[in-house]
RODRENVO-617000 format. One record per residue (C-alpha): x, y, z. Coordinates in steps of 0.001 Angstrom, whole numbers, padded with zeros to 6 digits, always signed. Layout:
% residues N
XYZ ...
***
This chain:
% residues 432
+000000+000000+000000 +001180+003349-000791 -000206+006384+001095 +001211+010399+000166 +001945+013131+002036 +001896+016854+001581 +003986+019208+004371 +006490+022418+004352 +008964+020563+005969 +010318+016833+006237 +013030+016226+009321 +014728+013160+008847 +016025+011999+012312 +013948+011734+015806 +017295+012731+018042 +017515+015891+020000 +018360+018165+016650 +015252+016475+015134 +012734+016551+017944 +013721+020760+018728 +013666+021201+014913 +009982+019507+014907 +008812+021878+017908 +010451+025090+016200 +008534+024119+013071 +005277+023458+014815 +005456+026988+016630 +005956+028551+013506 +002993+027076+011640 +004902+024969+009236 +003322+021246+008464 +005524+018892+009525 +006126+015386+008956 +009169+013470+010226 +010131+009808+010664 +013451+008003+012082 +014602+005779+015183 +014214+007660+018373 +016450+004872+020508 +019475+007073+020432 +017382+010051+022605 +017586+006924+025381 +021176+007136+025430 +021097+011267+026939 +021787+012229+030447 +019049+014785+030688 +020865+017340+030756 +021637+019740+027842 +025425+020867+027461 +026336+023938+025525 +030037+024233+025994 +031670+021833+028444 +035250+021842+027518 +037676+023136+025355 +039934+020601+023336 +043711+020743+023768 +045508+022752+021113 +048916+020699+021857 +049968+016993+022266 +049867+016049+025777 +048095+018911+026861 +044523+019075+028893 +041212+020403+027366 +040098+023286+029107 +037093+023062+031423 +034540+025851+030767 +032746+027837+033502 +031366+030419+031373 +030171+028796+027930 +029236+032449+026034 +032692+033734+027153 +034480+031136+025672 +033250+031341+022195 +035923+033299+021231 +038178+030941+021962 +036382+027783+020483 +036498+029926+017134 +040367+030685+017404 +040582+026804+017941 +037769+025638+015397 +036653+027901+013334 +034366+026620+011585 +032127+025228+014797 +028318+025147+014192 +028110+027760+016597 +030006+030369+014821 +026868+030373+012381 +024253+030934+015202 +024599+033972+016959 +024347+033938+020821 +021136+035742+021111 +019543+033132+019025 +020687+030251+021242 +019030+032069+023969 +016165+032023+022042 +016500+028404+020934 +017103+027108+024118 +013944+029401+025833 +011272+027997+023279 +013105+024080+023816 +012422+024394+027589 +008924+026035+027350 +007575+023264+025417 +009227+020853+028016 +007729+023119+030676 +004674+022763+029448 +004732+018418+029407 +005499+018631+033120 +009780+018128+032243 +010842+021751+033312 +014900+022691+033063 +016334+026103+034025 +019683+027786+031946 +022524+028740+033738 +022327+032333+032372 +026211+033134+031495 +027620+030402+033876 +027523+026375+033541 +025700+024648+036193 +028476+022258+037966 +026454+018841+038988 +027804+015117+039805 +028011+012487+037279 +027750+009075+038008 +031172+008219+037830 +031845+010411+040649 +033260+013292+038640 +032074+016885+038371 +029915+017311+034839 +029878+021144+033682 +026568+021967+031736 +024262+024818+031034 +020461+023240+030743 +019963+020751+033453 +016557+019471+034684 +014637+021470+037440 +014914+018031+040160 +019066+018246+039696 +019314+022044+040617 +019016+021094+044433 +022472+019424+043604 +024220+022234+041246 +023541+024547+044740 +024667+021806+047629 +027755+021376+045568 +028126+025096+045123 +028275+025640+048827 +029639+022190+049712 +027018+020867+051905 +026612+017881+053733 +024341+015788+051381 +023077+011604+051100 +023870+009852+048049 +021754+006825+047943 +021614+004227+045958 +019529+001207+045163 +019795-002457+045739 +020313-004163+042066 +020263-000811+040089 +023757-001503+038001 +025776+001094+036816 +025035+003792+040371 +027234+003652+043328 +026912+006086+046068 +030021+004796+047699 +032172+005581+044421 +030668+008885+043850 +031181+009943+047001 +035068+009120+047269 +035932+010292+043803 +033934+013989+044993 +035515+013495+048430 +038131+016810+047249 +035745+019314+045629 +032372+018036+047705 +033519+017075+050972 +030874+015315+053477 +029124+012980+051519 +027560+010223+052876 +026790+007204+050679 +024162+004385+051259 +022846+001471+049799 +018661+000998+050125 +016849-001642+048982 +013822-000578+046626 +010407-001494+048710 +008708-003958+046258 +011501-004837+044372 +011927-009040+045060 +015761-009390+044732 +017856-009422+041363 +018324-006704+038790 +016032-003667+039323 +016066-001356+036143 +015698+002707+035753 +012687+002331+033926 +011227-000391+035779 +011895+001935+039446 +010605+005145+037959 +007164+003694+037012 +007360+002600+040824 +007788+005485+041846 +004572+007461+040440 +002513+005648+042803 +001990+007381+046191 +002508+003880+047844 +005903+003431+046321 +007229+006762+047643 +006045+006656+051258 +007870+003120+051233 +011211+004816+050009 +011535+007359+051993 +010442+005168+055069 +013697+003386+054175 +015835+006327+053764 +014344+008654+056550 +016702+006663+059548 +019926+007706+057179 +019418+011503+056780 +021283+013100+060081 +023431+015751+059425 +022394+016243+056106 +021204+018991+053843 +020438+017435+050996 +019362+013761+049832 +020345+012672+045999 +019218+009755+044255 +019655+007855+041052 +017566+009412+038235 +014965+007347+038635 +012116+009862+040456 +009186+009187+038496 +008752+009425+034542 +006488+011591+033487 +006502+014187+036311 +009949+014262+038295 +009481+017596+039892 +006162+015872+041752 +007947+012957+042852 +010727+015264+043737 +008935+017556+045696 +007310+015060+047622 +010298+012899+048757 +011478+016068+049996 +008435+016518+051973 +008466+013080+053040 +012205+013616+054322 +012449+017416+055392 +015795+018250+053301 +016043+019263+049362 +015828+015871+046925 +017981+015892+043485 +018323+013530+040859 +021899+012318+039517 +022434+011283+036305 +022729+007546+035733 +024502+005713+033218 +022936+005370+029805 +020239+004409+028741 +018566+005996+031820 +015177+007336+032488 +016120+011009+031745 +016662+009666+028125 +013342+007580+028557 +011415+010883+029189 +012798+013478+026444 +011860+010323+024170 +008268+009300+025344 +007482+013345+026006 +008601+014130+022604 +006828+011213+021353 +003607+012127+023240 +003571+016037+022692 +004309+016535+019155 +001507+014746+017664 -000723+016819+019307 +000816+020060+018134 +000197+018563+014046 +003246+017049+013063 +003099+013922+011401 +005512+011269+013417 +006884+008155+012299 +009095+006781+014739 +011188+003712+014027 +010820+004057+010566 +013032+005899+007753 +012704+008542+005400 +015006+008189+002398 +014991+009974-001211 +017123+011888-003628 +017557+015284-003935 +015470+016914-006795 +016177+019811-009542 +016266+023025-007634 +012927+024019-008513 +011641+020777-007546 +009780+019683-004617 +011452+016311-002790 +009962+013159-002992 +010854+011251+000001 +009337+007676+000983 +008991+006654+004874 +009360+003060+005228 +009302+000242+008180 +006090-000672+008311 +003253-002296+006529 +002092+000933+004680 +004691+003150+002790 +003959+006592+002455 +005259+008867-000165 +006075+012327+001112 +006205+015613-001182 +007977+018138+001141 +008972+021668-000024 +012164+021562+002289 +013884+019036+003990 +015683+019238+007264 +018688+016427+007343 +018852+015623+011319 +019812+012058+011142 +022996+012620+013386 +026566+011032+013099 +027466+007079+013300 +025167+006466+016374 +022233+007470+014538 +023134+006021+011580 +023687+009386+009460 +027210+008616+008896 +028106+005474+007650 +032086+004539+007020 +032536+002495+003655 +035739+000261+002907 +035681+001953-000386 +034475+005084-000375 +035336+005952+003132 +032999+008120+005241 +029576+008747+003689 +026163+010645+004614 +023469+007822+004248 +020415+009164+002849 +021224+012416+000101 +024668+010942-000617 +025998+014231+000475 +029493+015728+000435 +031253+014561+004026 +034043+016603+004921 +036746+013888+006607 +040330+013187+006401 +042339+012091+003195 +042416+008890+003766 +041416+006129+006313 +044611+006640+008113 +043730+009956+009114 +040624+009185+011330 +043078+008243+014568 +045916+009672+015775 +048530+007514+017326 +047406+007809+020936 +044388+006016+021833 +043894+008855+024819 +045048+011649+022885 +043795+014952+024753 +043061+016393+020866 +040587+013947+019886 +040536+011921+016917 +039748+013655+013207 +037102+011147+012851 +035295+012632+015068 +035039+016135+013791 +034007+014777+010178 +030548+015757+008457 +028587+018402+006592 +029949+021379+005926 +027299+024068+005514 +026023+027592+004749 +024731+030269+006604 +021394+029093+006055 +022584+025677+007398 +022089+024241+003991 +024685+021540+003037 +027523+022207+000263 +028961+020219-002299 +032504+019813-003262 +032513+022909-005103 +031282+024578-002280 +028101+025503-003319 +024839+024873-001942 +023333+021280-002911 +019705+022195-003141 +018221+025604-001821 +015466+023814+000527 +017818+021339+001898 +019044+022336+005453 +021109+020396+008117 +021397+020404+011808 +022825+018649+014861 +025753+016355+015037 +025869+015948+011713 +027472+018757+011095 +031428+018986+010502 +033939+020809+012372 +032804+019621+016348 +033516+017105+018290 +030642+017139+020443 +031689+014455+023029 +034930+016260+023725 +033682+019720+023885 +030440+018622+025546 +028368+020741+023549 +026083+018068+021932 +022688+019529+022685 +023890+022730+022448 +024496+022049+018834 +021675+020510+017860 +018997+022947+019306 +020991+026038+018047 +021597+024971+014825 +018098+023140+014329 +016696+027053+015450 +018482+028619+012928 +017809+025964+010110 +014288+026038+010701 +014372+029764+010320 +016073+029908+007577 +013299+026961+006079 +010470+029668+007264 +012166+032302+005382 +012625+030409+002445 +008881+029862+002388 +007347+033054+002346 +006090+032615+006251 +007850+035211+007567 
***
């Protein structure tokens, strides 16, 4: 069976560039269809970084951790000049980030900005994590860090991957005081206990009375109480608030290792809310075409399922990320290529290029900074340099020139740049 499909705009790719390009889209009016896998959104912490970390400019040396991500732009552009960011100005990221964290506001998943500073919060390994956007039930531990409280860690019986004991001895030196503890999840029968499976616990009423019965005899001396990120689902904040009640001190989440149930919610809340605003979601399912004559619509076709549909969009928006996502693929012969448009990838020479000798080397690997290079209207180029198509735009991490692990600025990346492609797709329709 064959069904088609008219819209302004197709987005190709369901990660966090897609989903904030679909909800840009949406606000502006465009119609909106978009299809791809939406297991890689699992694999997020939560939170959203900006700018993390400078990369080392010399062998041996140490990236650079950033406090202040808008000050440091001018550096990241003497080092990389031709970062993603340096085509979105910082007023616009504002804005990018401000409509992203409405729309989560407004499906019960609220975050708060760190206005010109990074937030400083624990990871799960114990270390200190420097990000901008973090969700509303960590910021009780950005400020008991800040001011080096006393604080519970606690973690849970069978829950792999979380131990309070580790995080607190690796913080011991910058977040003196902790006290780690090891609870056993009321209802939970013995054996494995999963972030999903404790978070859907943890909605009922029942379920947190129980838990903080178990934790109340262990908070003495304490200002704050952090657990795994596993308060709730689909409205942390509530569960949040009332184990705080329930104990009498502050409650924050820490990340836990991926896939985790932060991931869990940007996916099913994504999932959940954008239908409802009009856009046309295929998840688990691809979108694949060529690219047409310039004054030709595209003619993509979603397929995965029993019914393929046959989509005539008037621009596309290429969000299908890097390897993870599948938007890069690397080919014996033909070395790196983009999967879907057959696109120009900008990447090293030859295979030999993609490492460097050291494994660990504090520079990163060239690999990792390969992709699209692109316009000012985010708009990918061809080997000549030119634009391949005037309503074909790009956005998030598959865009050249950033390595987004190393510089921690993955989010920050794809909401800015999906924000200015999506712009640039409502100017180029007349819907100004």
């Amino acid at each position: 069976m064959n069904d088609m499909m008219q819209c302004d705009l197709a987005i190709i790719g369901t990660g966090i560039a897609g989903m904030a390009a679909a909800v840009f889209a949406a606000n502006r009016g465009l119609s909106v269809v978009q299809a791809g896998s939406t297991g890689a959104l699992a694999y997020t912490s939560g939170v959203f970084d900006l700018l993390g970390a400078l990369p080392s400019e010399t062998e041996g040396g140490r990236p650079t951790v950033v406090r202040k991500p808008f000050a440091a732009m001018a550096d990241l552009f003497r080092i990389e000049p031709g970062h993603p960011y340096a085509g979105v100005p910082a007023e616009e990221i504002l804005a990018a980030f401000a409509e992203v964290s409405a729309f989560l506001a407004d499906i019960g998943l609220p975050y708060k900005t760190g206005g010109d500073d990074n937030y400083r919060l624990p990871s799960p390994a114990g270390t200190v994590k420097h990000s901008w956007c973090v969700p509303e039930t960590a910021l009780a531990g950005c400020l008991a860090l800040e001011r080096k409280q006393p604080a519970l860690i606690v973690a849970l019986h069978g829950l792999k991957g979380f131990s309070s004991r580790q995080i607190a001895a690796n913080l011991a030196e910058v977040w003196p005081g902790l006290q780690p503890v090891s609870v056993a999840m009321p209802g939970h029968t013995g054996g494995e206990l999963y972030p999903e499976q404790a978070a859907r616990m943890l909605e009922t009423a029942s379920a947190r009375k129980a838990l903080a019965e178990v934790v109340a005899p262990h908070v003495h001396g304490v200002e704050a109480v952090g657990f795994p990120a596993v308060l709730g689902m689909h409205r942390p904040g509530d569960v949040t608030r009332d184990l705080a009640e329930r104990l009498g001190v502050p409650v924050f989440e820490i990340p836990t290792m991926p896939p985790g149930v932060p991931g869990i919610r940007l996916k099913e809340a994504f999932e959940s809310a954008l239908p409802e605003r009009g856009v046309a979601l295929f998840c688990q399912q691809k979108m694949s075409g060529i690219v047409p004559g310039p004054d030709d619509p595209f003619v993509l076709r979603i397929t995965g399922q029993p019914v393929e549909r046959e989509v005539r969009a008037a621009k596309v928006l290429l969000c299908s990320g890097r390897f993870l996502g599948g938007g890069l693929a690397a080919r014996r012969d033909r070395g790196i290529v983009e999967t879907v448009f057959d696109l120009a990838v900008r990447q090293p020479e030859s295979r030999s290029g993609w490492h460097r000798q050291d494994y660990f080397d504090p520079r990163g690997h060239p690999v990792h900074r390969t992709g699209l290079a692109v316009d000012q209207q985010f708009r990918p180029l061809a080997e000549d340099g030119r634009p391949v198509h005037p309503g074909l735009h790009a956005a998030g991490s598959i865009l050249a020139h950033q390595d987004w692990i190393r510089m921690k600025c993955g989010a920050g990346v794809a909401i800015a740049t999906a924000y200015k492609a999506v712009e640039a797709v409502r100017q180029g329709l007349g819907n100004i």
